[in-house]
N, C-alpha and C positions, 0 to 999 in steps of 0.2 A: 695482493688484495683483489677480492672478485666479487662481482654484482650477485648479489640474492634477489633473480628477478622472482615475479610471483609467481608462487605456481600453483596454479588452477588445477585440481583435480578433472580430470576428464568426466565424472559422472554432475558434477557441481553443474559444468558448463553446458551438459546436456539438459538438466533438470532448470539451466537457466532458461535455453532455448526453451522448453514445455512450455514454463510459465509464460515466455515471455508469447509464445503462438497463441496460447489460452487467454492472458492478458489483450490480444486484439479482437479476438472475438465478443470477449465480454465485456470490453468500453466499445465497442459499438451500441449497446442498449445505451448509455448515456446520449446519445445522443439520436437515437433512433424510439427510444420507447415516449419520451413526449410529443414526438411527431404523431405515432402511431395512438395514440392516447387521442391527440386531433383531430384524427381522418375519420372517415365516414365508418371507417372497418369496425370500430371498436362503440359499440350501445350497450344499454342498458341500464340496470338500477345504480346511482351515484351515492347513493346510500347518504342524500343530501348534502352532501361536498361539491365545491367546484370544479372545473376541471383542472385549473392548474391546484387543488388541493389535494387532489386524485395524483395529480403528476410527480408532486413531491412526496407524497406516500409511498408511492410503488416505487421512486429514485431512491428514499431512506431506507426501505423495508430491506435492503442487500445487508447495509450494515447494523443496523438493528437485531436481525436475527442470525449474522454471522457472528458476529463478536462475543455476545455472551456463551455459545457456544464453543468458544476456541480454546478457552482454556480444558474441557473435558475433553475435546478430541483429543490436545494436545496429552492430557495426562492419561487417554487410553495410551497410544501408539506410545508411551512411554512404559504403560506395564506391560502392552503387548510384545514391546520392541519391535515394533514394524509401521514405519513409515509410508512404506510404497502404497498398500492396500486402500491407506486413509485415501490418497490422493488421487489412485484408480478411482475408487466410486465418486468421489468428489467429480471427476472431470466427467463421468457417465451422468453425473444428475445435471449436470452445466450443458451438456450435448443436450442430456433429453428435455430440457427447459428450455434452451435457446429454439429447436425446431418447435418444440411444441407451441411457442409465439406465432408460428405461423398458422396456428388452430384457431387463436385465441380469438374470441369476436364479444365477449364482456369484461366488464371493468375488473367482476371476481377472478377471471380467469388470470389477471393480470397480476394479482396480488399472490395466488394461490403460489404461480411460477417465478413470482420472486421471490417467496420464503422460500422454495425450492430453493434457488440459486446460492440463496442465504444458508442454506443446511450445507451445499456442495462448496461456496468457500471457509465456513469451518472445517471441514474438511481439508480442505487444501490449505490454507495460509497456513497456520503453524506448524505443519507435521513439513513441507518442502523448506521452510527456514529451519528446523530442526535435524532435518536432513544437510542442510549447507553445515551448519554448525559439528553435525556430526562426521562428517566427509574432512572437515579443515581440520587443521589444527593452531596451537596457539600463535604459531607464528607468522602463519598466514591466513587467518581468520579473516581479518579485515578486509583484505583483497578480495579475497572469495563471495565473502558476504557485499561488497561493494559492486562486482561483477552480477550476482542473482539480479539484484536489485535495478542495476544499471539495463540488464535488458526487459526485465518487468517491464523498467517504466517505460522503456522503449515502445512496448507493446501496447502500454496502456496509454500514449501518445499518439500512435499510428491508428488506433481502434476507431478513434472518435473523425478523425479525417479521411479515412478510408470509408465510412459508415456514411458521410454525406454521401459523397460521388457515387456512393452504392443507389441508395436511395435514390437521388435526384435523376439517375440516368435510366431508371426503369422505367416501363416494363421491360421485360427482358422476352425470349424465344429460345428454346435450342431444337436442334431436332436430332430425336435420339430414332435411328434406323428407320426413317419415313414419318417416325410422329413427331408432329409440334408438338411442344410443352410450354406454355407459356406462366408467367410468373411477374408481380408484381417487384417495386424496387423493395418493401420493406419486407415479403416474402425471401427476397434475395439478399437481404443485409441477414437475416433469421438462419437461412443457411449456411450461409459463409460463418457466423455462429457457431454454427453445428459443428462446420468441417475444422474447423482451427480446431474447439476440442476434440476431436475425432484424433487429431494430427497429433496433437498435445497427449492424449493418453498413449497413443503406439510408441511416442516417443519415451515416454515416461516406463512402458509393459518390455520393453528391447532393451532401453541401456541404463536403465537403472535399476541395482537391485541393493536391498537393505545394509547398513553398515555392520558389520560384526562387533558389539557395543561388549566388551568385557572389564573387568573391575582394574584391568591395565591401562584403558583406556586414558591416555592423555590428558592432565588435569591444570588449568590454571593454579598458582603458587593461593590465591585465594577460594579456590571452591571449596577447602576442606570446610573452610570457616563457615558456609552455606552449607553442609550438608546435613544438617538439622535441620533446616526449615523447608526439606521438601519441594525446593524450588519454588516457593513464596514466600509469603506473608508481607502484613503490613510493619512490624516492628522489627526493627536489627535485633536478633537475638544473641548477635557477640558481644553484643554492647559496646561496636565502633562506631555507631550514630543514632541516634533515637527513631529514623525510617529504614525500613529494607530497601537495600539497593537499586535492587530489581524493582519493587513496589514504586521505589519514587523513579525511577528511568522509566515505567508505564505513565504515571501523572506527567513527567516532562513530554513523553509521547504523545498525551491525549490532548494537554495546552500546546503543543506544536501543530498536532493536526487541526483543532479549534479554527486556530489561527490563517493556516492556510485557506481554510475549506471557506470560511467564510464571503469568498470574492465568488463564487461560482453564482449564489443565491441573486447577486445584486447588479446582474449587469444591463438590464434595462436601466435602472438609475445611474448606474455609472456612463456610460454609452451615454444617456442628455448630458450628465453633468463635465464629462473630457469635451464634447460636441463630438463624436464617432459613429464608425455604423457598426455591426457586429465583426467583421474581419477585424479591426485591431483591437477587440476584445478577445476573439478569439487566440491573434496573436500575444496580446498581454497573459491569456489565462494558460496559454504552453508555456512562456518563459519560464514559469517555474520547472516544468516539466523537463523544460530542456539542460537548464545548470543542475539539474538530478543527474539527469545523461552524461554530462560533460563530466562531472566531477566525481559520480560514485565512486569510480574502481579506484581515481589517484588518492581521494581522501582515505577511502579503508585502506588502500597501503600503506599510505603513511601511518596510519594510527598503530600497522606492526611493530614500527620502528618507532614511535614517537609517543605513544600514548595514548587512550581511547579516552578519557575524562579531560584531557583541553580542548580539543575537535567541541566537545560535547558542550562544554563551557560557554564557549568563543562562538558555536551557531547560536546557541540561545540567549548570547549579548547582541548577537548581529540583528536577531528575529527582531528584536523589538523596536529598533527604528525603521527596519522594513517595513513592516508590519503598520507601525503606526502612519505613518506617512503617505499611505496607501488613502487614508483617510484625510490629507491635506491639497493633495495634488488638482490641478487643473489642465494636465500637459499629457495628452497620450502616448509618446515617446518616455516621458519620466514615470510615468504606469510602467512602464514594459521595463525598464532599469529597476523599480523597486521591487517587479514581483522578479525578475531575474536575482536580483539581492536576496530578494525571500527564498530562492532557491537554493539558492547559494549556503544560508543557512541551516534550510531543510537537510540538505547533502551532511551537512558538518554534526548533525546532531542525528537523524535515523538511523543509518546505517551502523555507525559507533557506537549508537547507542545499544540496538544488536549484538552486536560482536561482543559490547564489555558484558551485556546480560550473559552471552555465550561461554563469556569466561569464569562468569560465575557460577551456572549451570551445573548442582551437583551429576556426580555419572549416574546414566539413564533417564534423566530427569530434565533434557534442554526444550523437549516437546514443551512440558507444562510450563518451566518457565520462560521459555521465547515469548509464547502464548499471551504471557502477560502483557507486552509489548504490542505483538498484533492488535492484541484484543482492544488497547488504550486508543491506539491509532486507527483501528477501523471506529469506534465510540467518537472520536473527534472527529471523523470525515461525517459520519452523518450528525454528529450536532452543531456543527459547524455552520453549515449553510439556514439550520433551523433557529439558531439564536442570532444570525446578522439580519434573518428576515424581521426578528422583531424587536433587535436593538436599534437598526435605522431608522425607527419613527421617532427615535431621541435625537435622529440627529446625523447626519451621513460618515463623521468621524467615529461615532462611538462605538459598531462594533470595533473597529482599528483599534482605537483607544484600548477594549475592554479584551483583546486577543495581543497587546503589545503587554499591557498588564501582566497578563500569566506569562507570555514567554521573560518578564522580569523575574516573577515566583520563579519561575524554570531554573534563572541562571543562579539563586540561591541555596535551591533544594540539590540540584546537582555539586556544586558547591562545596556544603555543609553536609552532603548525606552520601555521595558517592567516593566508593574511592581507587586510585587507578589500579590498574590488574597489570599491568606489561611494564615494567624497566623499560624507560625511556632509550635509547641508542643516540650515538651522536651523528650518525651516519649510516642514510641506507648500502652502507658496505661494509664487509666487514671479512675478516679471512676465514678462508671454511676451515 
């Protein structure tokens, strides 16, 4: 008997590291574009908004105008069969947006370059998970897709704390062969920016190059059964459940992210009502971040051997008393447990939930349908924070309440409408 440890494709790992270099650059603007939306740098017409209405516009406008684009890039680089390309330009518009912030001195200036950044991660989210998907295969999908994800978020963790210290400790100087050059902190958080996707595309132009996708290509025991529908729709057209699989794993994706997102919008109220200052909000609002980290790569392993539709079950019975409780609490230590619990969840349901879309995924066709999935979860991070900004005047539990709700719909729809793709094992061993 011998260990089937996991085995990471070398291009997978590399396309991890991209993402995950791109991913600190670009959560440094969360936390760097409402400071700079404050400072003196940035005037002009408000177009009669205020400025924290300005601030959540140009924070939403990334996922607003990513998302619904993700399912066409996703079904180009599917007829194109070329992933890579989508992702180069993508990180060239994400470079040339990041520096060009340090041009920027009006409010339009600020929207124009976040639909930019919006057009550049259509580009990049579905075609680099399409790419994972297409690099794995079925019996270590999980893994692999657990691994991408596990250092994403890595990046998209380290972004927003490295982005202060950026900031706070400028201006800066260097001096390049007798001349001073001097640069403010948010000039310098803008280029560090740059240079991550800078770093992020060579890495991405050197070691990755397109899968050879042919009609032998590696098939889950259920894709055939999808290969009618093109890698969507809304109805099961085999007539094994009245929703498409994939269609209801995006609704489970978009009331998960709902649900998360909602805590970012509300932490001045939360902050009086635990009595805290912002460090253990900020501490409470990473625990999510961090049981992502902890747990992506063990949970997608398992689900090689164990199954990707109980993972899936089991975080979106978890979400709901996380979730809701968030809305009852008084204790900043029991904050930081429930959103680590949230986390915890989140892990048990994204990535698997991934992976079984992957399994699904007729050949040639894993761009458009992963797609559907990004697409659900970037739509819930940005409505997320925009429905608990104006369900809290009901009441400080109620968005909790109204995001515990769906992930309950969640645990039904997956349920009732999904169904598993991987023969369970009884052990991660097994004789080769």
């Amino acid at each position: 008997m011998t260990s089937n440890r996991l085995v990471v494709d070398s291009q997978v790992l590399a396309l991890a590291l991209a993402r995950m270099t791109e991913s600190i650059g670009n959560s440094f603007l969360i936390v760097v574009l409402p400071l700079f939306i404050g400072s003196e740098l940035i005037a002009g017409s408000t177009f009669g908004l205020t400025e924290v209405a300005i601030t959540g516009i140009v924070l939403s406008l990334f996922g607003f105008v990513n998302s619904p684009l993700q399912p066409i890039t996703g079904r180009l680089s599917d007829r194109l069969r070329r992933r890579k390309i989508f992702v180069l330009v993508g990180l060239v518009l994400i470079g040339a947006a990041s520096f060009s912030y340090s041009l920027a001195s009006t409010y339009w200036h600020l929207f124009v370059l976040r639909v930019l950044q919006g057009v550049a991660g259509a580009l990049i989210i579905p075609t680099t998970v399409a790419l994972v998907n297409d690099l794995a295969t079925s019996s270590n999908r999980g893994g692999n897709m657990g691994l991408y994800n596990t250092f994403r978020l890595v990046g998209f963790g380290v972004g927003p704390v490295a982005a202060g210290f950026v900031v706070s400790t400028g201006p800066y100087e260097l001096d390049l062969g007798g001349i001073r050059v001097g640069f403010g902190g948010f000039d310098a958080a803008f280029y560090l920016a740059t240079f991550t996707a800078t770093l992020s595309f060579l890495l991405v132009l050197f070691l990755i190059r397109d899968p050879e996708i042919s009609p032998a290509t590696e098939q889950a025991p259920t894709a055939e059964k999808s290969e009618s529908t093109d890698g969507f729709s809304i109805f099961d057209r085999t007539g094994a459940g009245t929703l498409d699989p994939v269609f209801t794993l995006g609704v489970v994706s978009f009331f998960m992210a709902v649900g998360i997102a909602m805590f970012a919008t509300l932490g001045d109220i939360i902050n009086a009502r635990l009595d805290q200052g912002p460090t253990l909000f900020g501490l409470q609002f990473a625990a999510f971040v961090l049981a992502q980290i902890l747990l992506q790569v063990p949970i997608g392993r398992a689900t090689d051997f164990y199954g990707r539709k109980g993972f899936i079950v089991i975080g979106m019975v978890l979400l709901v008393p996380t979730t809701l409780v968030q809305g009852l609490l008084y204790d900043p230590w029991l904050m930081f447990l429930a959103r680590f619990g949230q986390g915890v969840a989140g892990a048990m349901v994204f990535a698997p939930a991934l992976t079984l879309a992957g399994d699904l995924a007729p050949d040639r066709r894993s761009g458009s349908t992963l797609s559907v999935l990004t697409m659900a979860f970037g739509f819930g991070v940005a409505f997320g924070p925009l429905l608990s900004g104006f369900l809290v005047a009901f009441g400080f539990v109620v968005p909790f309440a109204f995001g515990a709700v769906l992930a309950a719909v969640g645990v039904v729809l997956v349920w009732t409408q999904v169904e598993e793709t991987v023969t369970p094992r009884r052990s991660p061993f097994w004789a080769d």
